[in-house]
C-alpha positions in Angstrom: 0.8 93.0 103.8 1.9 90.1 101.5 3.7 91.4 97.9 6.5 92.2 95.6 7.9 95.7 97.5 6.4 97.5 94.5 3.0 96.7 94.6 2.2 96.7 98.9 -1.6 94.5 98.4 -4.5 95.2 101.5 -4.9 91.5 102.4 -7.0 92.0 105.9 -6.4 88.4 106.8 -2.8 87.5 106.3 -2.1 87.9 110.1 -5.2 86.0 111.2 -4.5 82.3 112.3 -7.2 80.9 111.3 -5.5 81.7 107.7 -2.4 79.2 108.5 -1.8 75.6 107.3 -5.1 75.7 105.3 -5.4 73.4 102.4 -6.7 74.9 99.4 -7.4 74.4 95.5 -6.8 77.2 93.4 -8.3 77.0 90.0 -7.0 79.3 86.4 -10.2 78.4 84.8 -9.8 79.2 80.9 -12.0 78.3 77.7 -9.2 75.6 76.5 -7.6 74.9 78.9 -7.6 75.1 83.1 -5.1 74.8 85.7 -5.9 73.7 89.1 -3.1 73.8 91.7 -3.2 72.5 95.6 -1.7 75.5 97.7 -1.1 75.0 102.0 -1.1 78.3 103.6 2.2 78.7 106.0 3.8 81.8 107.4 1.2 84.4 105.6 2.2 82.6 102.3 0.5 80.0 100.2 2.8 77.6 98.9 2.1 75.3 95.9 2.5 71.5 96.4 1.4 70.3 93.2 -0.5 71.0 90.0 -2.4 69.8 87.0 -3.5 71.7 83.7 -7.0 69.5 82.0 -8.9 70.6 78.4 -11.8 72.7 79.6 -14.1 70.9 77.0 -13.9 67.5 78.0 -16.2 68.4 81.5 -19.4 69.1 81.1 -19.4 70.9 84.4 -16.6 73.2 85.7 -16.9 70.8 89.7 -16.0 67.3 87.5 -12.8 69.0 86.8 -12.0 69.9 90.9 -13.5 66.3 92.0 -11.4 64.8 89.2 -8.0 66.6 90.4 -9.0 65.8 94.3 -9.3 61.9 93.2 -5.9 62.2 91.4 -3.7 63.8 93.9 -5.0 62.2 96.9 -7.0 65.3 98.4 -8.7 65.3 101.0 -8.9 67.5 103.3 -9.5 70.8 100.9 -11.4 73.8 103.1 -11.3 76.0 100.6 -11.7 76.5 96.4 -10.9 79.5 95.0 -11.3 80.0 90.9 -10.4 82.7 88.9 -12.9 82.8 86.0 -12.6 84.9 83.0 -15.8 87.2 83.2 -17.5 89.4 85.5 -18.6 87.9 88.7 -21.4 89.4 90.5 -23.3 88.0 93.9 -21.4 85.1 93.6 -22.2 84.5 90.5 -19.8 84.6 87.4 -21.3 84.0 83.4 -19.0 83.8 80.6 -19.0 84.1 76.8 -16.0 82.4 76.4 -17.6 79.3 78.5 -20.6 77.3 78.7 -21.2 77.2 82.1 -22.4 79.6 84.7 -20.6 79.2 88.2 -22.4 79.9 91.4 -20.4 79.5 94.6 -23.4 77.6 96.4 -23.9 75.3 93.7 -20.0 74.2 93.0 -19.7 73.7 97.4 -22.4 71.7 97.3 -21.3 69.6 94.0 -17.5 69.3 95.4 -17.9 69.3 99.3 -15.5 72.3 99.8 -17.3 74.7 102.6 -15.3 77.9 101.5 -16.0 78.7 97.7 -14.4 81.9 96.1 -14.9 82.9 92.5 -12.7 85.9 91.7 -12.6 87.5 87.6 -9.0 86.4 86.5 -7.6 89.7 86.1 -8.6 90.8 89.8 -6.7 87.7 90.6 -3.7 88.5 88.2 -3.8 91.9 91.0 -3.6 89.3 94.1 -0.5 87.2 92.1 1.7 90.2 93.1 1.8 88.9 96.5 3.4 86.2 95.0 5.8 87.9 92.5 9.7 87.8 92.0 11.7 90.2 90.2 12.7 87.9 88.0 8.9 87.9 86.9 9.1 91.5 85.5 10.4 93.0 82.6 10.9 96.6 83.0 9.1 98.7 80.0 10.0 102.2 81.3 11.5 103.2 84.6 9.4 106.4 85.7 9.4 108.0 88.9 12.3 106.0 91.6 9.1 105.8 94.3 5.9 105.7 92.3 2.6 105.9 94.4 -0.9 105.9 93.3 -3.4 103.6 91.6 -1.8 100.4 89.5 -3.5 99.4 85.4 -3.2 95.5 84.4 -3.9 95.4 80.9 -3.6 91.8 79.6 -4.4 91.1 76.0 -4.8 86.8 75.4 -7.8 84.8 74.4 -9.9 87.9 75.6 -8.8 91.3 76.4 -8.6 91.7 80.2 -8.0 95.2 82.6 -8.1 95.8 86.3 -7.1 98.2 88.6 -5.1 98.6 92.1 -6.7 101.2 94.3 -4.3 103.2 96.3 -5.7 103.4 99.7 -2.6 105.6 100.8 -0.6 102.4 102.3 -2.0 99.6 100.1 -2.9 98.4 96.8 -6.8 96.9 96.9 -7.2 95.1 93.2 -10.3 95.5 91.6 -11.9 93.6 88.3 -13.1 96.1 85.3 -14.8 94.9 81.9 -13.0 97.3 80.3 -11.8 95.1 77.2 -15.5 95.3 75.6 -15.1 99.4 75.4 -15.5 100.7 71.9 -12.4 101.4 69.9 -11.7 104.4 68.3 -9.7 104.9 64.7 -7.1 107.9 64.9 -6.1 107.6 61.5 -7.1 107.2 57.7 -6.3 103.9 57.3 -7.7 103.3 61.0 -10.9 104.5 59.7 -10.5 102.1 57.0 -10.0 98.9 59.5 -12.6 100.2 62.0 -15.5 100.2 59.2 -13.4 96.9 57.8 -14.6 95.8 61.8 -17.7 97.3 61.6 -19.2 94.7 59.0 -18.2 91.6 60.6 -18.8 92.7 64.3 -21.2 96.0 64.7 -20.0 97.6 67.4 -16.1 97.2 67.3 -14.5 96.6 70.7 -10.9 96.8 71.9 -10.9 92.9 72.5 -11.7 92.8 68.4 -8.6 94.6 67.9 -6.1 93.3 70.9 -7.2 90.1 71.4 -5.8 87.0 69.8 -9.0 87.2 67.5 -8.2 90.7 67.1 -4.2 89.6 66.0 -6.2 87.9 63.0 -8.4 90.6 62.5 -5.1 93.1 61.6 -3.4 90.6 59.2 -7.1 89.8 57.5 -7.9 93.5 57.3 -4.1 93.7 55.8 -4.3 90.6 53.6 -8.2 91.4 52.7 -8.1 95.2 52.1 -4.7 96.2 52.2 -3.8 93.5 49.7 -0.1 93.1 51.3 1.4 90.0 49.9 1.7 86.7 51.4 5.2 84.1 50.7 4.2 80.2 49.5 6.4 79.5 52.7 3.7 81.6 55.0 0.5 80.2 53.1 1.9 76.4 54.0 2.5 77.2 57.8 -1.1 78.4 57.4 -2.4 75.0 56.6 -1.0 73.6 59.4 -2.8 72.8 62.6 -0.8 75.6 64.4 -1.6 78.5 66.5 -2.3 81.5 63.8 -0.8 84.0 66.1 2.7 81.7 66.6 2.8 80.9 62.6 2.8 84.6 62.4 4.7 85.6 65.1 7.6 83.1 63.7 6.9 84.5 60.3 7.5 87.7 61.0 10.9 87.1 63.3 12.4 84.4 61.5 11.1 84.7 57.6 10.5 89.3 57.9 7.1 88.0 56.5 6.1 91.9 55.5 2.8 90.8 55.9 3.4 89.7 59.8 5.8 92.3 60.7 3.0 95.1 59.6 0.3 93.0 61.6 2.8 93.1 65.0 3.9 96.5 64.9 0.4 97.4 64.0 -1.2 95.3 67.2 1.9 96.8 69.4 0.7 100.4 68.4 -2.7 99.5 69.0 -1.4 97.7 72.6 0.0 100.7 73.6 -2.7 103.0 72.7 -5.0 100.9 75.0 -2.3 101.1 78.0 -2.6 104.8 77.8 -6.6 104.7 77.8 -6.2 102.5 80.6 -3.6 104.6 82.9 -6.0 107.8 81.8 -9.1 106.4 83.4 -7.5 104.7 86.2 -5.3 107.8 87.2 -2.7 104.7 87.5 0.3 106.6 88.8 1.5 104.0 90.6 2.4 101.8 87.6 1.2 100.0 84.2 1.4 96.3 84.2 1.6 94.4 80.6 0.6 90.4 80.7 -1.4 88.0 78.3 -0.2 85.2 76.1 0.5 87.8 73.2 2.9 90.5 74.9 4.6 87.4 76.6 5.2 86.2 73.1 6.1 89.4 71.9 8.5 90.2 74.5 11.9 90.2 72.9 10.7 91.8 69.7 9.0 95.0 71.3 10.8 98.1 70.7 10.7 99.4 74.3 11.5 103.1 73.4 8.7 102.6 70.6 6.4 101.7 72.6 6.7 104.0 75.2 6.6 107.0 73.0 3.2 105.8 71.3 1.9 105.4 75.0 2.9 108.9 75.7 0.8 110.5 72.5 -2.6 112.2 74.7 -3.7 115.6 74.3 -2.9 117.4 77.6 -1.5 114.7 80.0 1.4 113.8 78.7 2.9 115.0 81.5 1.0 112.7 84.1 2.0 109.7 81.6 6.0 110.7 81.9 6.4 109.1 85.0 4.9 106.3 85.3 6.7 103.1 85.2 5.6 100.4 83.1 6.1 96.5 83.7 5.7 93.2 81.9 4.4 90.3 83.6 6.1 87.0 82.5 5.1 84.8 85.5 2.5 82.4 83.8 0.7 81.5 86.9 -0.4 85.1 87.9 -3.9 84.0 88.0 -4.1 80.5 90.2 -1.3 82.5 92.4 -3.0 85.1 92.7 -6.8 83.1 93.1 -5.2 81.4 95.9 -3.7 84.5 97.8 -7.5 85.5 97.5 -8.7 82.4 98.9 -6.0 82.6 101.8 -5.8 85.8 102.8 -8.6 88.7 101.5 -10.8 87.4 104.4 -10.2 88.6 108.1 
């Protein structure tokens, strides 16, 4: 067992010696940006020694980025690559919209020389990067229950909308991937209705990755600038011109400025957020805990109103009682994914 005393993770081969002082790359592979980091296993941990972030887009294939970081650091003796890729991955295989490439394990060892290949969907590997977590890398939400036990929800809202689970085996937690961003959301009220057909028009079918996304961040303050005619400040409209991020202009609007406009489209997306969380812990039967990461809560984290938030996750027609005690976390470690892809590549084999 390798983890934060919360979250106990099945790793079957932490014990196994064959696991100790390996030498592995551990890849966050994202569509602007990916991180690869060179991990050595020692004393059922693996231990970073050094990393390097490269722009995705300037590779025309995702083993150029691993054979350029190898020639840079010096490394030679790699035995194993483990990547966490942002889509499904199935029979080694992983395809995403949010890349141009489809990875193959065989394919990538031949094209880099690394005999062990791993690809691993980067929430499932957000799981594995409790094994590597402190407790200075959560922000407590909501309490709960003192000794929670039972399945664990990650619901992680950045460039995409990822979920996974934890599966409590009755000792450990066994993380799991789930596509669950690309359900179809639901209005509750009037003007949900309103923004759901608003949706509907541009997109078809309206998933929750339109609406929680950063995309879907955009969506609420265009449906609110569009529709909703809310006004907008001369200040606001220049920050818009700018080559900034649209979701930290906003973000700074709203804190800094009380842009109405902003502060709507946040509390809005933070209803919405936890709304989600609750669909989430519902399905998984998550009793052992609801994790929060992604770019946008992390960016969000000292405005959210945690008693807010945790009464709009409560709101369910006959389990409100099972949601009660469940303790809810944020996840502020921004290497939860090439942690946690490495942990994989270390330790989930005997």
């Amino acid at each position: 067992m390798l983890s934060n005393h919360k979250f106990p993770l099945f790793l079957p081969g932490i014990t196994n010696q064959k696991n100790d002082a390996v030498s592995l790359i551990a890849a966050d592979l994202q569509e602007e940006f990916t991180t690869l980091g060179h991990y050595i296993t020692k004393d059922q941990k693996a231990i970073l020694q050094t990393e390097k972030t490269y722009n995705t887009k300037e590779f025309s294939v995702f083993s150029e980025i691993v054979k350029t970081f190898r020639a840079e650091m010096s490394l030679d003796n790699i035995s194993r690559l483990s990547v966490g890729f942002p889509g499904p991955i199935i029979n080694n295989r992983g395809s995403s919209l949010r890349l141009p490439w489809v990875l193959e394990t065989d394919i990538i060892k031949e094209r880099t020389g690394i005999s062990e290949v791993f690809l691993i969907n980067d929430l499932e590997a957000t799981a594995y990067g409790l094994g590597n977590l402190s407790e200075e890398s959560l922000i407590t939400i909501h309490d709960g229950d003192s000794s929670p036990t039972g399945n664990v929800a990650i619901l992680s809202p950045g460039n995409g909308l990822g979920e996974a689970g934890l599966y409590y085996d009755g000792k450990d937690l066994r993380p799991f991937a789930t596509e669950g961003g690309h359900t179809e959301f639901s209005p509750r009220t009037n003007v949900e209705v309103e923004f759901y057909q608003f949706l509907n028009k541009i997109y078809g079918i309206v998933s929750w990755e339109n609406v929680l996304s950063k995309k879907g961040l955009f969506n609420i303050y265009r449906f609110l600038r569009d529709e909703k005619r809310h006004p907008q400040s001369e200040k606001f409209l220049e920050r818009l011109r700018g080559d900034e991020d649209f979701c930290d202009i906003l973000y700074q609007a709203a804190i800094e400025d009380n842009e109405q406009i902003c502060t709507i489209a946040i509390n809005t997306y933070l209803e919405f957020l936890a709304r989600e969380a609750n669909n989430l812990v519902l399905k998984l039967k998550a009793t052992g805990g609801l994790l929060i990461g992604g770019e946008l809560p992390v960016m969000m984290k000292d405005y959210i109103d945690k008693q807010r938030f945790y009464e709009k996750f409560l709101i369910s027609d006959k389990m409100g009682g099972l949601l009660k005690g469940i303790p809810i976390y944020m996840l502020v470690n921004k290497k939860m994914i090439l942690n946690g892809a490495a942990i994989y590549g270390a330790f989930s084999q005997e």
